[in-house]
PDB file of N, CA, C and O in Angstrom, chain B, residues numbered from 101:
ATOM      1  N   UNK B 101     -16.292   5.294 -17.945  1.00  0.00           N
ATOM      2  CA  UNK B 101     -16.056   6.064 -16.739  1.00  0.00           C
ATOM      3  C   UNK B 101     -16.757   5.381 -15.569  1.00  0.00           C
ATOM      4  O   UNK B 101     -17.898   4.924 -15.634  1.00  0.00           O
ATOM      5  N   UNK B 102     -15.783   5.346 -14.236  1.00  0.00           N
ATOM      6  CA  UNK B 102     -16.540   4.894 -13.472  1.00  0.00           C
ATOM      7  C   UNK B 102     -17.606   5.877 -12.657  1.00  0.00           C
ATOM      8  O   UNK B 102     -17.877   7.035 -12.976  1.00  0.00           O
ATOM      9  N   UNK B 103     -18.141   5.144 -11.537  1.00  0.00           N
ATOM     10  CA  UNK B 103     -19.528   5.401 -10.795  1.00  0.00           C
ATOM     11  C   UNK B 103     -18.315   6.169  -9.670  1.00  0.00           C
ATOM     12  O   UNK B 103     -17.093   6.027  -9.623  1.00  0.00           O
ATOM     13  N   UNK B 104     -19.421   7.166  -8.685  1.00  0.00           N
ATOM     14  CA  UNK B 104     -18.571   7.292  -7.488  1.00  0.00           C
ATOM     15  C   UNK B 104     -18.935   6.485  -6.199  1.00  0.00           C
ATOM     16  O   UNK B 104     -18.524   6.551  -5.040  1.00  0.00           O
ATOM     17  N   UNK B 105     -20.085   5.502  -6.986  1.00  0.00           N
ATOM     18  CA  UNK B 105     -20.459   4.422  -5.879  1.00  0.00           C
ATOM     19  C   UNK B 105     -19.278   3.255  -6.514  1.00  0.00           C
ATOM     20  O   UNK B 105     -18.882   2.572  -5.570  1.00  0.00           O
ATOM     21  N   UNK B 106     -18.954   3.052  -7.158  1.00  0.00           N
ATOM     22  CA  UNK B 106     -18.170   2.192  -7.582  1.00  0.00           C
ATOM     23  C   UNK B 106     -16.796   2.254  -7.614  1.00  0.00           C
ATOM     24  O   UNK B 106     -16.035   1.317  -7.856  1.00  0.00           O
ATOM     25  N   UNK B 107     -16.419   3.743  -7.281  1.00  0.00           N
ATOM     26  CA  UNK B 107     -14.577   4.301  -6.787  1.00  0.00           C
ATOM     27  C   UNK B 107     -14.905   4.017  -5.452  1.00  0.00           C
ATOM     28  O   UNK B 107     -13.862   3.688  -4.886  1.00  0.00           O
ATOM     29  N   UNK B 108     -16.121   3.980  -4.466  1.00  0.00           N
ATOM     30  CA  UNK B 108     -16.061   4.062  -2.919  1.00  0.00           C
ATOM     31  C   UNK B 108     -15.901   2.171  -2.938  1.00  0.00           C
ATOM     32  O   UNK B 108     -15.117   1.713  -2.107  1.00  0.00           O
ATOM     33  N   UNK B 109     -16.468   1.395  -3.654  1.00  0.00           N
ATOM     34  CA  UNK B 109     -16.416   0.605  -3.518  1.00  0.00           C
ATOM     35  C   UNK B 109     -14.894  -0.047  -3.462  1.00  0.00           C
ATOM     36  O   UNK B 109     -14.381  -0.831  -2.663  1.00  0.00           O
ATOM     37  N   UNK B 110     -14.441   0.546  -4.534  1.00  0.00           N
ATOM     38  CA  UNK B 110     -12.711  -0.002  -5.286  1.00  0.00           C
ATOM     39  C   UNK B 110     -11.933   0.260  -3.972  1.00  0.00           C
ATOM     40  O   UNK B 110     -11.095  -0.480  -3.457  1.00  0.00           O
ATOM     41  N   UNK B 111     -12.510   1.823  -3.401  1.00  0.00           N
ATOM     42  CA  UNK B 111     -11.545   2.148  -2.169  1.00  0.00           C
ATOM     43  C   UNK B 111     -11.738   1.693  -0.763  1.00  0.00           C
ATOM     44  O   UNK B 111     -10.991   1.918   0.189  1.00  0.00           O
ATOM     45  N   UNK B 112     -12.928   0.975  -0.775  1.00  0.00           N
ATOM     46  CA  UNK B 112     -13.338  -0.526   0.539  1.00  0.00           C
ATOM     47  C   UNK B 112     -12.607  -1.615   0.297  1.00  0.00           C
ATOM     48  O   UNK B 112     -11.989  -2.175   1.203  1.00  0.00           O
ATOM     49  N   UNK B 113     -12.599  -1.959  -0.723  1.00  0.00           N
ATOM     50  CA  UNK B 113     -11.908  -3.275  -0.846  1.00  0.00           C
ATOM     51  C   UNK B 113     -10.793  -2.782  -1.103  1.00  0.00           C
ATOM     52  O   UNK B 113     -10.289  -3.899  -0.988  1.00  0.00           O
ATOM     53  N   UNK B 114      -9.743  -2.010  -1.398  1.00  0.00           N
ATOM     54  CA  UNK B 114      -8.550  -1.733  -1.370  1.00  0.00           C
ATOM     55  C   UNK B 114      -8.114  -1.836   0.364  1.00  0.00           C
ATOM     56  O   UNK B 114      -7.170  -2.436   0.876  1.00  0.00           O
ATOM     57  N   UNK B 115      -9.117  -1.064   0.959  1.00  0.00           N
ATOM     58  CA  UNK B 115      -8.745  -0.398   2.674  1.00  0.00           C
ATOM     59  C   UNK B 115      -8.505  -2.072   3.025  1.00  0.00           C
ATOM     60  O   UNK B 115      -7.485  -2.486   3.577  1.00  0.00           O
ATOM     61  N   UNK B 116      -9.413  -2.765   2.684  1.00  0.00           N
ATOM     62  CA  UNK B 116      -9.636  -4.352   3.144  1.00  0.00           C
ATOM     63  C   UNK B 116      -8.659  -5.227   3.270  1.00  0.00           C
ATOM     64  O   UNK B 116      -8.364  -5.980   4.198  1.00  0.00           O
ATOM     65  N   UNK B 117      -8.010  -4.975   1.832  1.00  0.00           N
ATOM     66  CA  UNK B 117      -7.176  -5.952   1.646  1.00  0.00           C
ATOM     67  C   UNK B 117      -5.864  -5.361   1.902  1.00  0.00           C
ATOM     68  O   UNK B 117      -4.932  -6.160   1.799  1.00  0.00           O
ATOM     69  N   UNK B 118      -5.522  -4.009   2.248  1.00  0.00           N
ATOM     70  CA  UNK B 118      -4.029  -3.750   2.616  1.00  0.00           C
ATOM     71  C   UNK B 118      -4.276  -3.969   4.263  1.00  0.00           C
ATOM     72  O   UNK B 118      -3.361  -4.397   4.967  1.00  0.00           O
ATOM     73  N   UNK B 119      -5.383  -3.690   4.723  1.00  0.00           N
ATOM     74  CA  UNK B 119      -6.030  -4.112   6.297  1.00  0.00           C
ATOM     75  C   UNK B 119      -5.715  -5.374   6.746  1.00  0.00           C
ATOM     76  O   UNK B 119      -5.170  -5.532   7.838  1.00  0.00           O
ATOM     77  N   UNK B 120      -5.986  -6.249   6.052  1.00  0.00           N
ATOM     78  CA  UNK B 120      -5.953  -8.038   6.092  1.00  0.00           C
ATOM     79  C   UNK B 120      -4.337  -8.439   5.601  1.00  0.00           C
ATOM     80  O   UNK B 120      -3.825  -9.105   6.501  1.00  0.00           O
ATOM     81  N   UNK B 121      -3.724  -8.307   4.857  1.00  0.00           N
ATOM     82  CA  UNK B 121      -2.766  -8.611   3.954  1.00  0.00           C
ATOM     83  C   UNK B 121      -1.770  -8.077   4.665  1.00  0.00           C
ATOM     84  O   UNK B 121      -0.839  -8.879   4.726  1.00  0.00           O
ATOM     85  N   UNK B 122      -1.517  -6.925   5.318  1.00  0.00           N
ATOM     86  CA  UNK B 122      -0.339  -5.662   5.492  1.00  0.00           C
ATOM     87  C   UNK B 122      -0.535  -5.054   6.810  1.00  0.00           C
ATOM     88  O   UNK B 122      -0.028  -3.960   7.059  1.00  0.00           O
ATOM     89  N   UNK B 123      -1.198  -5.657   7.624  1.00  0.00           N
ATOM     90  CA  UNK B 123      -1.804  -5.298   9.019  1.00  0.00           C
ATOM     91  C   UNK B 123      -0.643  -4.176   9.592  1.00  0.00           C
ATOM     92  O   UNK B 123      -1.101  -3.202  10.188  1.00  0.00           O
ATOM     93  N   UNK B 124       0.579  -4.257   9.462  1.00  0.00           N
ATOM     94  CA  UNK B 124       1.736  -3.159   9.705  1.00  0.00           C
ATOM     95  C   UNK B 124       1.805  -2.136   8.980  1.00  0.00           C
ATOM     96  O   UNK B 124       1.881  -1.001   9.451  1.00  0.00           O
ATOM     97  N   UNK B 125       1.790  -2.382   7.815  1.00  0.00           N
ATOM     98  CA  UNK B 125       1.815  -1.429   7.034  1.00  0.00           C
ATOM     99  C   UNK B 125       0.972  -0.094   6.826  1.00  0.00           C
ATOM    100  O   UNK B 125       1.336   1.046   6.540  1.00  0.00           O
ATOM    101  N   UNK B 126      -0.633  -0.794   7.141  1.00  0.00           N
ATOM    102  CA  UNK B 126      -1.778  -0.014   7.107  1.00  0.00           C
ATOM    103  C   UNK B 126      -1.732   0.954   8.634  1.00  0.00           C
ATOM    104  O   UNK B 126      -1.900   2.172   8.686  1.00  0.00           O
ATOM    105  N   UNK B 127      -1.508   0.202   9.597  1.00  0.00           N
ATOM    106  CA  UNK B 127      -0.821   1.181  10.969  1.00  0.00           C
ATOM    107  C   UNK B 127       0.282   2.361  10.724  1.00  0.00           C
ATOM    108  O   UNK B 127       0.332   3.411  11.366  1.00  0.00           O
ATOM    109  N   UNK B 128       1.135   1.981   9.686  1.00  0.00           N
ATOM    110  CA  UNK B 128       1.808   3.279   9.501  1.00  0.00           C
ATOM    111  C   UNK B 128       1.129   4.011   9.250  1.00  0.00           C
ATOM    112  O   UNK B 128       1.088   5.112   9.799  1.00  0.00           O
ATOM    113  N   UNK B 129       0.204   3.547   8.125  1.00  0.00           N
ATOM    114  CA  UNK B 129      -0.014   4.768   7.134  1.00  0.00           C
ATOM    115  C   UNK B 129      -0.892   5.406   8.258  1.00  0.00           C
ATOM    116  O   UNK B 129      -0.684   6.610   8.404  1.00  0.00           O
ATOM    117  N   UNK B 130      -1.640   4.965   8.918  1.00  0.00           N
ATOM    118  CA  UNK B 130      -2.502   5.868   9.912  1.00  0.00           C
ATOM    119  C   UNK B 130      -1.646   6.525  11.054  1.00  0.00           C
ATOM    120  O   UNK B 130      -2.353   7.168  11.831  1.00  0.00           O
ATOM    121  N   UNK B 131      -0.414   6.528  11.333  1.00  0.00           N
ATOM    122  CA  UNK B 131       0.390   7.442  12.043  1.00  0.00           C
ATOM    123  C   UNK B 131       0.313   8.399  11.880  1.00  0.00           C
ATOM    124  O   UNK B 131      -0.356   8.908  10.982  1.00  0.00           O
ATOM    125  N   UNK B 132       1.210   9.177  12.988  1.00  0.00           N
ATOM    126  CA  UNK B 132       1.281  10.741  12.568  1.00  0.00           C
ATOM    127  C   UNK B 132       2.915  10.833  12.124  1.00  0.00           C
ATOM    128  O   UNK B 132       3.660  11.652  12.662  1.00  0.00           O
ATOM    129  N   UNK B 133       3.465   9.728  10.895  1.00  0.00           N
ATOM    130  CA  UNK B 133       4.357   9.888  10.084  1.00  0.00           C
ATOM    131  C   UNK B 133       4.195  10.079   8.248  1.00  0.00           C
ATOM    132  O   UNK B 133       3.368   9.623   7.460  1.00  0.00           O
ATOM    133  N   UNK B 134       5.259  10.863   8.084  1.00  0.00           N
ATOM    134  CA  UNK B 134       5.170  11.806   6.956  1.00  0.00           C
ATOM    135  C   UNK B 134       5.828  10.673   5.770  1.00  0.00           C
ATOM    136  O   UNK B 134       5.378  10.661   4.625  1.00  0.00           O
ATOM    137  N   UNK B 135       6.736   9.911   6.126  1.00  0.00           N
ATOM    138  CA  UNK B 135       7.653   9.084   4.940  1.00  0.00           C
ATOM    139  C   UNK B 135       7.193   7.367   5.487  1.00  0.00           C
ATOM    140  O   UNK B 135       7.349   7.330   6.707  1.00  0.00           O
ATOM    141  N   UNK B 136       6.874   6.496   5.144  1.00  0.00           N
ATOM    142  CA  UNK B 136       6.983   5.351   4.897  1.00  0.00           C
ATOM    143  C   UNK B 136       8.192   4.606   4.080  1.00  0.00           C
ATOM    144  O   UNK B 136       8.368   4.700   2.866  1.00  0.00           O
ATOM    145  N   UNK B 137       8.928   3.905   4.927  1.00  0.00           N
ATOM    146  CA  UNK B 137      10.370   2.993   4.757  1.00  0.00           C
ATOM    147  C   UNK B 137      10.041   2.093   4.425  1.00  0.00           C
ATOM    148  O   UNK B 137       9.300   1.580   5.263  1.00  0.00           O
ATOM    149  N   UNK B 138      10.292   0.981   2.792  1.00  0.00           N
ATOM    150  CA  UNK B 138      10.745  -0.242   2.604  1.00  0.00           C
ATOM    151  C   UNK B 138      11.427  -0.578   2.315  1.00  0.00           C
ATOM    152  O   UNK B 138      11.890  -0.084   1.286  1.00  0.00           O
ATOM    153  N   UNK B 139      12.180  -1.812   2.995  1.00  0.00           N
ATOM    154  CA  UNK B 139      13.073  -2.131   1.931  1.00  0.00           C
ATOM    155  C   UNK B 139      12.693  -2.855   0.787  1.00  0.00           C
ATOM    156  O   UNK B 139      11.585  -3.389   0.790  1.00  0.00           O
ATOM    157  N   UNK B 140      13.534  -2.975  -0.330  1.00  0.00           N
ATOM    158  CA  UNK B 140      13.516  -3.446  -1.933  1.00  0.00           C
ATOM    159  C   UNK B 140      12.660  -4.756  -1.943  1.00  0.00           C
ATOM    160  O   UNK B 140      11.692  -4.898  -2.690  1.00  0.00           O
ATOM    161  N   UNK B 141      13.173  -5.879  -0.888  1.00  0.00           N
ATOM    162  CA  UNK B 141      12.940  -6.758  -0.489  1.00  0.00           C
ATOM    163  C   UNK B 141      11.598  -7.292  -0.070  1.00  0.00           C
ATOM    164  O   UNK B 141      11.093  -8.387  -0.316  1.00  0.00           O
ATOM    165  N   UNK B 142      11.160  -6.326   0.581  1.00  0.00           N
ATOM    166  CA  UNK B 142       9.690  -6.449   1.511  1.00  0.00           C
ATOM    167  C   UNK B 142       8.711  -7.215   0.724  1.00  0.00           C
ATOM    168  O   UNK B 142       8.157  -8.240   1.120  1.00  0.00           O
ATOM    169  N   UNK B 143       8.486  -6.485  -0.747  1.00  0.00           N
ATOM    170  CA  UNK B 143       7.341  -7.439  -2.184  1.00  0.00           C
ATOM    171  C   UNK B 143       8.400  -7.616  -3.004  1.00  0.00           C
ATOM    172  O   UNK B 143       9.423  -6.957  -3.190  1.00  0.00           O
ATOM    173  N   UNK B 144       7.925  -8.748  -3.522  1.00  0.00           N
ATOM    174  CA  UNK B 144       8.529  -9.470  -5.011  1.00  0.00           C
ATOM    175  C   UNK B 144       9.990  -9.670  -4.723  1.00  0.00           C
ATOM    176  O   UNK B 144      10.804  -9.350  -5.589  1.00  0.00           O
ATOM    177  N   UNK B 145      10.494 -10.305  -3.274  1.00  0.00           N
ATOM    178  CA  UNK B 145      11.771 -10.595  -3.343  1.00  0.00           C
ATOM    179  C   UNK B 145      12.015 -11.616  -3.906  1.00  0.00           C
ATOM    180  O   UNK B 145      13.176 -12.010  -4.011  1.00  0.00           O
ATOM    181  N   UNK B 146      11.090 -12.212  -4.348  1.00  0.00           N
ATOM    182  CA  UNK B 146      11.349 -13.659  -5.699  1.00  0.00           C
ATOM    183  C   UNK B 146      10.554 -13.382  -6.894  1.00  0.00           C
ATOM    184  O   UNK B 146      10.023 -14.288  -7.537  1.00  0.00           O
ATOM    185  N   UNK B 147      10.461 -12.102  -7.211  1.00  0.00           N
ATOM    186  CA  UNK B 147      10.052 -11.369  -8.660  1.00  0.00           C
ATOM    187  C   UNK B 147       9.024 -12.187  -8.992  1.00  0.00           C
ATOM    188  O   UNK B 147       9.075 -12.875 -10.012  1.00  0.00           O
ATOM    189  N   UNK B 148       7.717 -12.200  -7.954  1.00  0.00           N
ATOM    190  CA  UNK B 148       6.612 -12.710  -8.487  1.00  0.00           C
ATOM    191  C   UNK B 148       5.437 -11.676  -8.224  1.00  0.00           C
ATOM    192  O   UNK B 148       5.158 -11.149  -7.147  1.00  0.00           O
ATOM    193  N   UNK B 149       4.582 -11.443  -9.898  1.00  0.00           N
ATOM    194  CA  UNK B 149       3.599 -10.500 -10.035  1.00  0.00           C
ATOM    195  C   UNK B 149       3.077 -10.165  -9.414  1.00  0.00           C
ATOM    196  O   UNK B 149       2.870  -8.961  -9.261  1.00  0.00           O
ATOM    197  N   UNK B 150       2.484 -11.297  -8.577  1.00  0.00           N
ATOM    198  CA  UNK B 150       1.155 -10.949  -7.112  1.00  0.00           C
ATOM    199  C   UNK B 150       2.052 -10.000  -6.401  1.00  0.00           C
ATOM    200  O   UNK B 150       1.608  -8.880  -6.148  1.00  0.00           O
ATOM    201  N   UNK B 151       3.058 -10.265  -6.109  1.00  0.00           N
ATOM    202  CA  UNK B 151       3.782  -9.089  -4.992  1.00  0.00           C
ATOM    203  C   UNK B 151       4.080  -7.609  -5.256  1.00  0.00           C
ATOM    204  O   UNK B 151       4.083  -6.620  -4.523  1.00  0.00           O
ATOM    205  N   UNK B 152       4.339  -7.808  -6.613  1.00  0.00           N
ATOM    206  CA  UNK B 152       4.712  -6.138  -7.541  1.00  0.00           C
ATOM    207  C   UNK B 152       3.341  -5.952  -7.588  1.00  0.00           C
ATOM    208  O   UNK B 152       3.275  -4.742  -7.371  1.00  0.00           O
ATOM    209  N   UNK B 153       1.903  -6.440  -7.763  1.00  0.00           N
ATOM    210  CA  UNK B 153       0.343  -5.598  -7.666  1.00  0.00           C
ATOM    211  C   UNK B 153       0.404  -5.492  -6.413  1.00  0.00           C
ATOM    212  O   UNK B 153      -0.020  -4.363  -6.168  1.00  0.00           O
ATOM    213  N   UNK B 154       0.690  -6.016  -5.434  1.00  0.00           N
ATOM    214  CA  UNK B 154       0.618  -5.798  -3.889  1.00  0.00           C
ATOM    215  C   UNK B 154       1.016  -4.688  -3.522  1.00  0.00           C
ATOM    216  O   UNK B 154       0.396  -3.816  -2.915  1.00  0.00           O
ATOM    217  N   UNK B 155       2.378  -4.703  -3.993  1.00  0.00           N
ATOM    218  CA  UNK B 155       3.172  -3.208  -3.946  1.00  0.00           C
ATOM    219  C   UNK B 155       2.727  -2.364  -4.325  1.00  0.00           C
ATOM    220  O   UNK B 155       3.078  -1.463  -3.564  1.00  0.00           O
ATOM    221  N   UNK B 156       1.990  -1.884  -5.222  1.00  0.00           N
ATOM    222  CA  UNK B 156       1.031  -1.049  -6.204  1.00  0.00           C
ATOM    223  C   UNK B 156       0.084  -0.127  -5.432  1.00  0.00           C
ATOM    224  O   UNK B 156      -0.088   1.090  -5.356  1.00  0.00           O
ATOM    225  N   UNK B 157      -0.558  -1.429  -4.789  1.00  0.00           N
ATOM    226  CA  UNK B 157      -1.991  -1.401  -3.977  1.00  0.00           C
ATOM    227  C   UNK B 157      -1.585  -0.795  -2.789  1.00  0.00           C
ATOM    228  O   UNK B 157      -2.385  -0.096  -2.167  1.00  0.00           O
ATOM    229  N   UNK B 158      -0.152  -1.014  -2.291  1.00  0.00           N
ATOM    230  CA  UNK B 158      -0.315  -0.432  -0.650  1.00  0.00           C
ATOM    231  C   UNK B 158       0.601   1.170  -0.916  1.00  0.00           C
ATOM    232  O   UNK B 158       0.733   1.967   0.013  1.00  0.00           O
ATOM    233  N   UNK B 159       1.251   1.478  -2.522  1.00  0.00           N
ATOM    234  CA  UNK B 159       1.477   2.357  -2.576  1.00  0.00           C
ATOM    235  C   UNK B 159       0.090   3.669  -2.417  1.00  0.00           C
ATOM    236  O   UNK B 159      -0.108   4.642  -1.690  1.00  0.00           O
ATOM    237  N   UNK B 160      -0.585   3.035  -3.481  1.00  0.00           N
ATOM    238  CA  UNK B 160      -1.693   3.974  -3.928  1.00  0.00           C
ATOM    239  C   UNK B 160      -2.558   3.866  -2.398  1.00  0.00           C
ATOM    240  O   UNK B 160      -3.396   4.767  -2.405  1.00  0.00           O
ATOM    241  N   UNK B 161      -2.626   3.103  -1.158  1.00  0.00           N
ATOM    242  CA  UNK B 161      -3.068   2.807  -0.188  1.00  0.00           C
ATOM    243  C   UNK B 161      -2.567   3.879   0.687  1.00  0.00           C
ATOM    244  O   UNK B 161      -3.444   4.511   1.276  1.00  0.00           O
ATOM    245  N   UNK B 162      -1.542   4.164   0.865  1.00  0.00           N
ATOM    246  CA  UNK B 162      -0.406   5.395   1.555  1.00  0.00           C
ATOM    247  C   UNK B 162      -0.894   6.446   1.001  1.00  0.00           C
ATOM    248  O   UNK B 162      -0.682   7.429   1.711  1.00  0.00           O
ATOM    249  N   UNK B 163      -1.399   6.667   0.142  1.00  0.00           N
ATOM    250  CA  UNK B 163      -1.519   7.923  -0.898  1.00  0.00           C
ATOM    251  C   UNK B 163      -2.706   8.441  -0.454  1.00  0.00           C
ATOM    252  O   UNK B 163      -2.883   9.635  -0.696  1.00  0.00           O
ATOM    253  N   UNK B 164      -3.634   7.801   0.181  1.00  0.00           N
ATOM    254  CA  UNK B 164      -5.268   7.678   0.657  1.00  0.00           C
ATOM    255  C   UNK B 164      -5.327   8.804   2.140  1.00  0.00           C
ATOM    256  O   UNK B 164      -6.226   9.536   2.553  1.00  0.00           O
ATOM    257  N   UNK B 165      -3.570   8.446   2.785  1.00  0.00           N
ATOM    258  CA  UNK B 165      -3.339   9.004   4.011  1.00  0.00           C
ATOM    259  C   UNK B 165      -2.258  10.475   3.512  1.00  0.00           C
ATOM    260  O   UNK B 165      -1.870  11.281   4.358  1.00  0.00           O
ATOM    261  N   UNK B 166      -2.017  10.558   2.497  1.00  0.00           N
ATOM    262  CA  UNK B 166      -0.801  11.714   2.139  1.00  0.00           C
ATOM    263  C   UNK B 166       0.135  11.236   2.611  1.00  0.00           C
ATOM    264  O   UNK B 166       0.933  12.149   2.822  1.00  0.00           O
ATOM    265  N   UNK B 167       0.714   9.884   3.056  1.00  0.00           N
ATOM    266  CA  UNK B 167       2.086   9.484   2.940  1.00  0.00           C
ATOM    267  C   UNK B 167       3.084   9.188   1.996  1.00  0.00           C
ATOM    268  O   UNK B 167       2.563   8.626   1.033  1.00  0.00           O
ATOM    269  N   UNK B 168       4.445   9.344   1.845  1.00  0.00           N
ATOM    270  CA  UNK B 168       5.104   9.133   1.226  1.00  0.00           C
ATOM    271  C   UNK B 168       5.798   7.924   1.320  1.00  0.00           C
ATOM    272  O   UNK B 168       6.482   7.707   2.320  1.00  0.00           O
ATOM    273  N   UNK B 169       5.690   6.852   0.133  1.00  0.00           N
ATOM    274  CA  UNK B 169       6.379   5.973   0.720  1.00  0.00           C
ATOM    275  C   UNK B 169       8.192   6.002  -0.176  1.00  0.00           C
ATOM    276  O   UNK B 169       8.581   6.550  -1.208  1.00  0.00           O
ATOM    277  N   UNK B 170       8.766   5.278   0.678  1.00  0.00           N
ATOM    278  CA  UNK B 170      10.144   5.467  -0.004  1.00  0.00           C
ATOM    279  C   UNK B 170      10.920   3.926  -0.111  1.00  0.00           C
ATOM    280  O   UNK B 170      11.228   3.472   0.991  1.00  0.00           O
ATOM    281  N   UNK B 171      11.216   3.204  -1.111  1.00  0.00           N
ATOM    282  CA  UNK B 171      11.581   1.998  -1.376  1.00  0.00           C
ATOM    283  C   UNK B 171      13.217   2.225  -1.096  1.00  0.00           C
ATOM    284  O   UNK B 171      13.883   2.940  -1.845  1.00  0.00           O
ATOM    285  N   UNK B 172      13.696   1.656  -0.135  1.00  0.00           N
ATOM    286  CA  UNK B 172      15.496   1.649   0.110  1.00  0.00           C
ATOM    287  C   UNK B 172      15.963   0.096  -0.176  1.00  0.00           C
ATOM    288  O   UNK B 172      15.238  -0.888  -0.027  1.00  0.00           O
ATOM    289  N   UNK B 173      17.693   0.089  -0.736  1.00  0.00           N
ATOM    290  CA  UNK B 173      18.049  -0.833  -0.865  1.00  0.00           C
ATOM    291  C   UNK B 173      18.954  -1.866  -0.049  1.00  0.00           C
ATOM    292  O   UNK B 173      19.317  -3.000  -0.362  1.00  0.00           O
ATOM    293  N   UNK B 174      19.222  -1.044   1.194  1.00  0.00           N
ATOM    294  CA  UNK B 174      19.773  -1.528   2.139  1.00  0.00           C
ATOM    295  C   UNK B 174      19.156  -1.043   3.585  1.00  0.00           C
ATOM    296  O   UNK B 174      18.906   0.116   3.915  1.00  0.00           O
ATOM    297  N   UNK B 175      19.020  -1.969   4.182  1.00  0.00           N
ATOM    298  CA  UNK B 175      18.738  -1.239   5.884  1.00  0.00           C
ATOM    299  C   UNK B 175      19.731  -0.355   6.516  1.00  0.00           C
ATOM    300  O   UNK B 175      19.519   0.111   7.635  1.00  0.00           O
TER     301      UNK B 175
END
């Protein structure tokens, strides 16, 4: 089991790296909007791992703000 110094930690370096990495993305989530739009495309449009954990990270990142995010397949 973890520490709750060590979940604050997980959730600094999470804020960090969707901060640094997703500089747009992390601006949504701090809006005063309710749904977050991607398209399919946005991570792993060449089905590589780093991008599907990326995706992961800025889901559970949205989740921090009570946003919803919603993956679409066409614009």
């Amino acid at each position: 089991m973890i520490t709750s110094g060590e979940m604050t930690q997980r959730r600094l370096a999470l804020r960090q790296e969707i901060q640094s990495r997703l500089p747009d993305f992390a601006s949504a989530c701090e809006c005063d909007t309710e749904v977050i739009l991607i398209h399919q495309d946005a991570f792993a449009a060449d089905l590589q791992e780093e991008e599907y954990a990326l995706l992961g990270r800025a889901v559970k990142y949205a989740g921090f703000f009570g946003k919803e995010v919603r993956i679409i397949a066409r614009q």
